[in-house]
C-alpha positions as CSV (number, residue, x, y, z in Angstrom):
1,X,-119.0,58.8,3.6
2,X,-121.8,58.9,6.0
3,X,-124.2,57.4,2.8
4,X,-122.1,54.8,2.3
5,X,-121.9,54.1,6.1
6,X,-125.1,53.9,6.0
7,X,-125.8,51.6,2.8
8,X,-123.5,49.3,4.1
9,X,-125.2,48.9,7.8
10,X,-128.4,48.1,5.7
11,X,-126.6,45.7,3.7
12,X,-125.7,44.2,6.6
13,X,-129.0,44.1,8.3
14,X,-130.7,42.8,5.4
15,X,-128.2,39.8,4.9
16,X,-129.1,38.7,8.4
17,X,-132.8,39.3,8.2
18,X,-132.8,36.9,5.1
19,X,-130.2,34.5,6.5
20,X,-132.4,34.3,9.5
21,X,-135.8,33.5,7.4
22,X,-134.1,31.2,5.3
23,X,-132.8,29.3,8.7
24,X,-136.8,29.4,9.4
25,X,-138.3,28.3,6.3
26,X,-135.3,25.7,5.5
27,X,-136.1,23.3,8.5
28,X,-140.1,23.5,7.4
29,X,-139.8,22.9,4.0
30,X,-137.3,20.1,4.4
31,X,-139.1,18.7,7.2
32,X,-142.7,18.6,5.5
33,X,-140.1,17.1,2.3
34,X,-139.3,14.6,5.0
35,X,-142.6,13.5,6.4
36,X,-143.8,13.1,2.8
37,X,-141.0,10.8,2.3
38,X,-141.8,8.8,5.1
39,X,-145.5,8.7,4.7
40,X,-144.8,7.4,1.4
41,X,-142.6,5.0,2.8
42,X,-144.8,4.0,5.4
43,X,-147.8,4.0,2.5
44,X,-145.5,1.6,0.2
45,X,-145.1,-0.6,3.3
46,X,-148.8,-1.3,3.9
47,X,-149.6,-1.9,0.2
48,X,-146.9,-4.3,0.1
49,X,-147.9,-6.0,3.2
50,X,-151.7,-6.3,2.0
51,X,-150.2,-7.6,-1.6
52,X,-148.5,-10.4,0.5
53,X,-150.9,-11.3,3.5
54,X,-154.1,-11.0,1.5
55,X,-153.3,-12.2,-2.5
56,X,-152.6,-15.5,-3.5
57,X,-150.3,-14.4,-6.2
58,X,-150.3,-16.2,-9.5
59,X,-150.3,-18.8,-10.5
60,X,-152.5,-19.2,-7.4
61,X,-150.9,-22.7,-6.7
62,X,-147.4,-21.6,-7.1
63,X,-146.0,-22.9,-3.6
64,X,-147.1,-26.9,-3.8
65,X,-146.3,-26.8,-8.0
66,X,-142.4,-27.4,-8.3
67,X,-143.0,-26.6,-11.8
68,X,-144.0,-23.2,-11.4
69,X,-140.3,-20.8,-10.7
70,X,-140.1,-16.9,-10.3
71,X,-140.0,-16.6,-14.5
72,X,-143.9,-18.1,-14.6
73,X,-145.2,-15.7,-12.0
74,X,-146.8,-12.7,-12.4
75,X,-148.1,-12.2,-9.2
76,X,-146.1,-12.5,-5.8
77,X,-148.6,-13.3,-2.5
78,X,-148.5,-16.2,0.3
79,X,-152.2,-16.4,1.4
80,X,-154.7,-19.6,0.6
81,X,-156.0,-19.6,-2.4
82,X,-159.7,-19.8,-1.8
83,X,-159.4,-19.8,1.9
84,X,-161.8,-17.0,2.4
85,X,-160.3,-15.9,5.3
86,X,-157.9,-13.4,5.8
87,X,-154.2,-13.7,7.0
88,X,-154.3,-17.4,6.8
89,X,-151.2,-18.1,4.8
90,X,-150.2,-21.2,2.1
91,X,-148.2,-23.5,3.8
92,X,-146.5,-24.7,0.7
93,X,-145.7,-21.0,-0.2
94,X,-144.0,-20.2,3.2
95,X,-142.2,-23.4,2.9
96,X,-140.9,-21.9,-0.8
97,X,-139.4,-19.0,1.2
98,X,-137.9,-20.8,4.1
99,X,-134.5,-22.2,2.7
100,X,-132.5,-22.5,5.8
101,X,-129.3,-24.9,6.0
102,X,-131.3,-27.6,8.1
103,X,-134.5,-27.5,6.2
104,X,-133.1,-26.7,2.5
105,X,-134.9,-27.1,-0.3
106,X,-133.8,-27.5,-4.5
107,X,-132.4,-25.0,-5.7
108,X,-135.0,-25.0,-8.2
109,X,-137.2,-24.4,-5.6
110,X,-135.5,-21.0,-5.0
111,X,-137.3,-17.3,-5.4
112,X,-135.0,-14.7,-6.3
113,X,-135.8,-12.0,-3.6
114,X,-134.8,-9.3,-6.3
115,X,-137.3,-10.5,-8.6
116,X,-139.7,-11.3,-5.8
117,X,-139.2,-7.4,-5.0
118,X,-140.1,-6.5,-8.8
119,X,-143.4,-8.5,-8.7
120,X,-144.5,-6.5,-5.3
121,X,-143.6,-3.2,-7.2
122,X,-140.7,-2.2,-5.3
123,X,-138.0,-1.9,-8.3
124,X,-139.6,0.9,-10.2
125,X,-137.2,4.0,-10.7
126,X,-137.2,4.4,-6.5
127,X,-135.6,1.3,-5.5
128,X,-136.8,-0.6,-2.5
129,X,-135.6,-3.3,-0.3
130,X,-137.5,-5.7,2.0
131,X,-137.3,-8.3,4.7
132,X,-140.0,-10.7,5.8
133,X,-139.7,-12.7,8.9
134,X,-141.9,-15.2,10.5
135,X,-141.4,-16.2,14.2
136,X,-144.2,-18.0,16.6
137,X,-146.6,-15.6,18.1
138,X,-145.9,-17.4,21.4
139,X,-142.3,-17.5,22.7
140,X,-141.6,-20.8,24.0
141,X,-138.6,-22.3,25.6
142,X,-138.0,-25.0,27.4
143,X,-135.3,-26.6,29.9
144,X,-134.2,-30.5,29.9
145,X,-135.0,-31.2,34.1
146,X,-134.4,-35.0,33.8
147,X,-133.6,-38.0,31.6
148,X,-134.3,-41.7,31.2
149,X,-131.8,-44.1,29.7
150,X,-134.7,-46.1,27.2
151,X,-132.0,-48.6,25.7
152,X,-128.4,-48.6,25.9
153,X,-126.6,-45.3,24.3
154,X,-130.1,-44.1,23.9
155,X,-131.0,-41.3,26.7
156,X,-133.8,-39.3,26.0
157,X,-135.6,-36.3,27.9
158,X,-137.9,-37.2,30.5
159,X,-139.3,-34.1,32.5
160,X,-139.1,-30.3,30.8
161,X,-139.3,-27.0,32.5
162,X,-141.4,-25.0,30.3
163,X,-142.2,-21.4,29.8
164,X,-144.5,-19.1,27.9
165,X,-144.7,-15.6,26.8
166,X,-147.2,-13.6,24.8
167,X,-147.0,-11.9,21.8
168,X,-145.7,-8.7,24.2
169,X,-142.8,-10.7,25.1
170,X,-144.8,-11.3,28.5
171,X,-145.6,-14.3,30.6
172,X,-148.6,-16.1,29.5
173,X,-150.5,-17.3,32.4
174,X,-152.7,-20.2,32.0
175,X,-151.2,-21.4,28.9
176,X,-152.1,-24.8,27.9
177,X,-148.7,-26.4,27.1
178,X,-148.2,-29.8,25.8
179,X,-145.2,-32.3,25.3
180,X,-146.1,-34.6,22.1
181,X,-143.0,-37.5,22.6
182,X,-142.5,-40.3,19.3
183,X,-140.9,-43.2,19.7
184,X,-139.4,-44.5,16.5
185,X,-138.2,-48.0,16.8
186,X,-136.7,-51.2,14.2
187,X,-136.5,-54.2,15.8
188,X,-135.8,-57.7,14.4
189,X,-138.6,-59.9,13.8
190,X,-139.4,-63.4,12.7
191,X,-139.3,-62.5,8.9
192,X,-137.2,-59.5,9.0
193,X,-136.9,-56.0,10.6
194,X,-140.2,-54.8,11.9
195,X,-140.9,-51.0,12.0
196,X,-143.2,-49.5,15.0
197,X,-144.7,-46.0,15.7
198,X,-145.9,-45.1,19.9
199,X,-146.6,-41.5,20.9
200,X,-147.8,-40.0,23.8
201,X,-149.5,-36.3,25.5
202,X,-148.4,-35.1,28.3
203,X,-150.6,-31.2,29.3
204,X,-150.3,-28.9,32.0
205,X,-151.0,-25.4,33.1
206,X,-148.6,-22.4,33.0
207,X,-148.7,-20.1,36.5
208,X,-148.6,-16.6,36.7
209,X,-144.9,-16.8,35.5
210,X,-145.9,-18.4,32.4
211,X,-143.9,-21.4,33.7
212,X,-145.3,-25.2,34.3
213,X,-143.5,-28.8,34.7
214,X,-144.1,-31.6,32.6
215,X,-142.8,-35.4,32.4
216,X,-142.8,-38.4,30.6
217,X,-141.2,-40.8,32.6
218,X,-143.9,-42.9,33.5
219,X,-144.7,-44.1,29.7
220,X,-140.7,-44.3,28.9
221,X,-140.7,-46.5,31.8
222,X,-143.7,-49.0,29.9
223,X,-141.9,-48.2,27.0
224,X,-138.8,-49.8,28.2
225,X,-140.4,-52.6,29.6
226,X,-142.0,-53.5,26.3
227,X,-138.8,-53.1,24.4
228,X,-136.7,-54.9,27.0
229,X,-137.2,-58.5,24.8
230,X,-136.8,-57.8,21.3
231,X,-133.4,-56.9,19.5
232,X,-133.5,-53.2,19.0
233,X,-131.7,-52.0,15.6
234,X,-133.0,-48.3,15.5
235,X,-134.4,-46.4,18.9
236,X,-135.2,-43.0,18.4
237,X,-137.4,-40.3,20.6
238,X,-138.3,-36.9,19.0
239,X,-140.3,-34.5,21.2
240,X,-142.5,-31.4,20.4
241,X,-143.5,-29.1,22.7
242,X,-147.1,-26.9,22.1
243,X,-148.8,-24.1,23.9
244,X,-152.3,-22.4,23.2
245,X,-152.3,-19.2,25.1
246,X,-155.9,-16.9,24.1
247,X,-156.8,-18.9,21.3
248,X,-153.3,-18.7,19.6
249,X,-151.5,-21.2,19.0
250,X,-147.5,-22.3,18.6
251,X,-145.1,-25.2,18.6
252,X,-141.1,-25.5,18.5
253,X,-139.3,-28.7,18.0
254,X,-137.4,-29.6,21.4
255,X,-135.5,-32.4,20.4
256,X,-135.1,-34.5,17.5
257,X,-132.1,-36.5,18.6
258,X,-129.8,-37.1,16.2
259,X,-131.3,-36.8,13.3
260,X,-131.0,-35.8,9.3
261,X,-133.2,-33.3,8.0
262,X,-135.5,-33.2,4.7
263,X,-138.4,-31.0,3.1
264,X,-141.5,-31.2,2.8
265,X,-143.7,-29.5,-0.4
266,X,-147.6,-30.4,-1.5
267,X,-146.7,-34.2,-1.3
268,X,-143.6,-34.7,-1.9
269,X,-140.6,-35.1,0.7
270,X,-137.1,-33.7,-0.3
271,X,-134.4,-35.5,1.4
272,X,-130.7,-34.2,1.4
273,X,-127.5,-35.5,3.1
274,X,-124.5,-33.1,3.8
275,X,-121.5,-33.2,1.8
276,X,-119.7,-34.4,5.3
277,X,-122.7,-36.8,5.9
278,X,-122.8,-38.6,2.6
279,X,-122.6,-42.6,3.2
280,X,-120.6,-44.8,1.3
281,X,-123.2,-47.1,0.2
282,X,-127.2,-46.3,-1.0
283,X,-129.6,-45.6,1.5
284,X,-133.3,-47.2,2.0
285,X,-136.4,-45.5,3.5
286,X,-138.6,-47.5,5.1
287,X,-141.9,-47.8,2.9
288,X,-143.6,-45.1,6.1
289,X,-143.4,-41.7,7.1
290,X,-145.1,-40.2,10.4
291,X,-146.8,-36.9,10.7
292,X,-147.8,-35.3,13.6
293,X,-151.2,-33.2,13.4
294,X,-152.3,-31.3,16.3
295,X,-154.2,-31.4,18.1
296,X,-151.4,-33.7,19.0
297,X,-152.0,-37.3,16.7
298,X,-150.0,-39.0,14.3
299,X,-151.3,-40.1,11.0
300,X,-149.2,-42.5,8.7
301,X,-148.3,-42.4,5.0
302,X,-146.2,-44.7,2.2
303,X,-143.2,-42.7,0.1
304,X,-142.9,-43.8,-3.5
305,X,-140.1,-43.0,-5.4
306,X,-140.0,-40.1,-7.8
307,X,-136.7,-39.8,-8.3
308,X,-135.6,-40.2,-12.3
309,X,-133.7,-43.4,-12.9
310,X,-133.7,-44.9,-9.3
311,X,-135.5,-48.1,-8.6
312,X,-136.7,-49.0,-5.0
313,X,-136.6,-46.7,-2.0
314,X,-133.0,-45.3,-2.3
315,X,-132.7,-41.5,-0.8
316,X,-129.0,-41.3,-1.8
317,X,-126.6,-43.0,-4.6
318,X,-123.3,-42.0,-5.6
319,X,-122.8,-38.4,-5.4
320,X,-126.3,-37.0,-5.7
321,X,-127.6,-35.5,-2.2
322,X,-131.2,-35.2,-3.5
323,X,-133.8,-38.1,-3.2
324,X,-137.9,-37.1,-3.9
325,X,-140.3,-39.0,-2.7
326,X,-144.2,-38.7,-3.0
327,X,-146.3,-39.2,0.1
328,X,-149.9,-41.3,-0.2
329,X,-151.7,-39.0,1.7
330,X,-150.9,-35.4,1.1
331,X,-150.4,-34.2,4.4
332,X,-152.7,-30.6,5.0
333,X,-151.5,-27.9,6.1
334,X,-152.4,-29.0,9.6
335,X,-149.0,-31.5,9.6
336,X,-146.3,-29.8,11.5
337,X,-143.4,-32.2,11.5
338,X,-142.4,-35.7,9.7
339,X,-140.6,-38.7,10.5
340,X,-139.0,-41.2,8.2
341,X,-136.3,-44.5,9.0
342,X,-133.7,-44.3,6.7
343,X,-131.2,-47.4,6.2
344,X,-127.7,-47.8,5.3
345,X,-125.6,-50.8,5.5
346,X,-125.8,-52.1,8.4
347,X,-127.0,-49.3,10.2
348,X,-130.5,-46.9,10.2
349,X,-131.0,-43.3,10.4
350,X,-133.7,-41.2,11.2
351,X,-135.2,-38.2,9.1
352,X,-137.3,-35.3,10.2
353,X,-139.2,-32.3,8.3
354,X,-140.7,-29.1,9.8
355,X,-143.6,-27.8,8.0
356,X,-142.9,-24.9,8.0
357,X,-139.4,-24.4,10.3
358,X,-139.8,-22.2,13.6
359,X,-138.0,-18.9,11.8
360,X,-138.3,-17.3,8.7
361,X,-136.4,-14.9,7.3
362,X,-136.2,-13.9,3.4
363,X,-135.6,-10.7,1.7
364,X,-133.3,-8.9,-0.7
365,X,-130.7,-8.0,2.5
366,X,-130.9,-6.5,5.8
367,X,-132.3,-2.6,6.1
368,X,-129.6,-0.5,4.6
369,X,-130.9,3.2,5.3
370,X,-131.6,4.9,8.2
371,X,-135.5,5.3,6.9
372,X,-137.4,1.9,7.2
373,X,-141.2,0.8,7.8
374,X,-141.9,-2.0,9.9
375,X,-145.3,-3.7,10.1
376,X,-146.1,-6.4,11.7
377,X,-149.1,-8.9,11.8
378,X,-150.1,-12.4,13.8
379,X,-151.5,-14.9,10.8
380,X,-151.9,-18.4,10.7
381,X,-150.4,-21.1,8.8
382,X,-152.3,-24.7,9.0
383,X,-153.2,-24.9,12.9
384,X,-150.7,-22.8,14.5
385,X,-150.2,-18.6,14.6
386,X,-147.0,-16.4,13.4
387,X,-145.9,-13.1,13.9
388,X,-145.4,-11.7,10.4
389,X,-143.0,-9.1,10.2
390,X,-142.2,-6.7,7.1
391,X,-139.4,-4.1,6.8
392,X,-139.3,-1.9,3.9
393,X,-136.4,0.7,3.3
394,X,-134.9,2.7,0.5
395,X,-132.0,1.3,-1.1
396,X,-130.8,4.7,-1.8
397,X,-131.8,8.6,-0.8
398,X,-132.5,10.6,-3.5
């Protein structure tokens, strides 16, 4: 009796000596298992950042060639073919990416982000899923202070409170901030309606709150004065507001007024009305468009039609929402925003395009695991700096 008392006190004390090594060596093996899951993840993440940031992808010109889709690419990257400098990215390809409901493009135009993901290697038997998003390095925002009545039912923003932060999310001292104002305006002339472009600067200083004041008012006021004799059919003010902080540089749009919106890719303009916005008769663009170039000038282009089996300058007939049009001058990469005068019976409207719009966001879904990698990166596109942000997560734990 005293044996088996014996053996069975051993048996005891050898199930708890094991049980205890086992709740020893369990946490380190599954926590060097778990570090070498997320180093891979990590490692995945900067391969597929470099793929993006640094490779053109192929065909190399796959952002301004509507011909090129997802099915012709072999290659998936956003930077400038033949830039020769790093982390500058393809306008055009951004723009490909950048389908929000204001600034849509064709849906021809449209990259599958699933097979976007299989051309950056991440569909292979461990499934991976990715977001990219693109925000200005410098956070901008700015307040309405005052406004200026310019014609009848036209009021337009006259002084801005504006403020700057860094790419910390702190206040950017000495920022060099700049309001870029266009005046749009049809007016009736001797031998029909006559189309005119004015712009104007307007710079100051931020303080040690990344804040400064700015106005207009004194050029709305000879603007008025000017416009006080002629017959005014279209009036229309869209403002931009800049700041170069360190030798980076961002923009927002502050006001476009009311406006429509189009797209812009290589040299062609994409126009699109809402299904609640569609006229009842065609509309006309005036033969112009305006783009603003920093620093802070405006260049101007003619539209031809490229739209199959229209004649003339009509953006919209019928039930088609889609008009293309193909600008003289390619605008570079340089061109931030774009202007056109549209014209329906009777009345005008005015059309704007972002190149590229001031948030990005593309992906195959939002993170959907509790591991994710996130990288992030300031690059350029044209004249003005982004933050680039990548998240990369596994779709499922194995």
């Amino acid at each position: 009796m005293e044996v088996n008392i014996d053996a069975l006190f051993s048996g005891l004390v050898l199930v708890v000596v094991v049980s205890m090594l086992l709740s020893f060596l369990y946490p380190v093996a599954y926590g060097s298992l778990s570090m070498a899951k997320e180093q891979q993840l990590e490692n995945i993440a900067k391969t597929v950042m470099d793929k993006i940031l640094l490779t053109p992808g192929y065909p190399a010109d796959w952002g301004s060639n509507i011909a090129v889709n997802i099915s012709c690419m072999t290659s998936f990257g956003l930077a400038e073919g033949g830039s020769g400098a790093p982390y500058e990215l393809d306008l055009d390809k951004v723009m490909r990416l950048a389908n929000s409901s204001e600034f849509i493009l064709p849906e021809v135009l449209h990259l599958d982000p699933l097979q976007v993901a299989n051309l950056l290697g991440l569909r292979t038997t461990q499934r991976y899923g990715f977001m990219i998003t693109i925000t200005p390095a410098l956070n901008i925002s700015a307040t309405e202070l005052a406004q200026f009545t310019l014609a009848p039912g036209n009021v337009v923003p006259s002084i801005f409170d504006v403020r700057v932060f860094n790419t910390a999310k702190e206040p950017a001292p000495a920022s060099k901030v700049t309001v870029l104002a266009i005046l749009s305006v049809v007016y009736s002339g001797g031998t029909g309606d006559i189309s005119q472009v004015n712009a104007t600067t307007s710079s100051a200083l931020t303080d040690w709150q990344g804040k400064c004041i700015i106005e207009i008012t004194g050029w709305l006021s000879t603007l008025k004065a000017q416009l006080s004799c002629r017959q005014l059919k279209k009036s229309h003010v869209s403002i931009m507001i800049f700041a170069e902080y360190q030798g980076i540089r961002s923009t927002i749009p502050f006001d476009f007024g009311e406006t429509l919106y189009g797209s812009a890719l290589g040299d062609l303009l994409f126009v699109r009305f809402p299904e609640d916005q569609l006229p009842n008769s065609a509309v006309f663009v005036i033969n112009a468009t305006e783009l603003v170039v920093p620093p802070y000038y405006i260049l101007t282009g003619h539209l031809t039609n490229e739209t199959n089996g229209q004649s003339g300058l009509i953006v919209n007939k019928g039930s088609k929402q889609y008009r293309v049009y193909r600008i003289s001058t390619p605008p570079s990469d340089e061109v931030v925003v774009g202007y056109i005068i549209a014209k329906t019976r009777g009345a005008y409207l005015s059309v704007a395009f972002l190149r590229p719009p001031d948030f990005t966001q593309y992906g195959t879904g939002v993170p959907s695991a509790m591991k994710t990698s996130v990288l992030q990166r300031i690059v350029k596109i044209g004249d003005t700096h982004f933050v680039f942000q990548l998240t990369v997560w596994r779709e499922a734990e194995a």
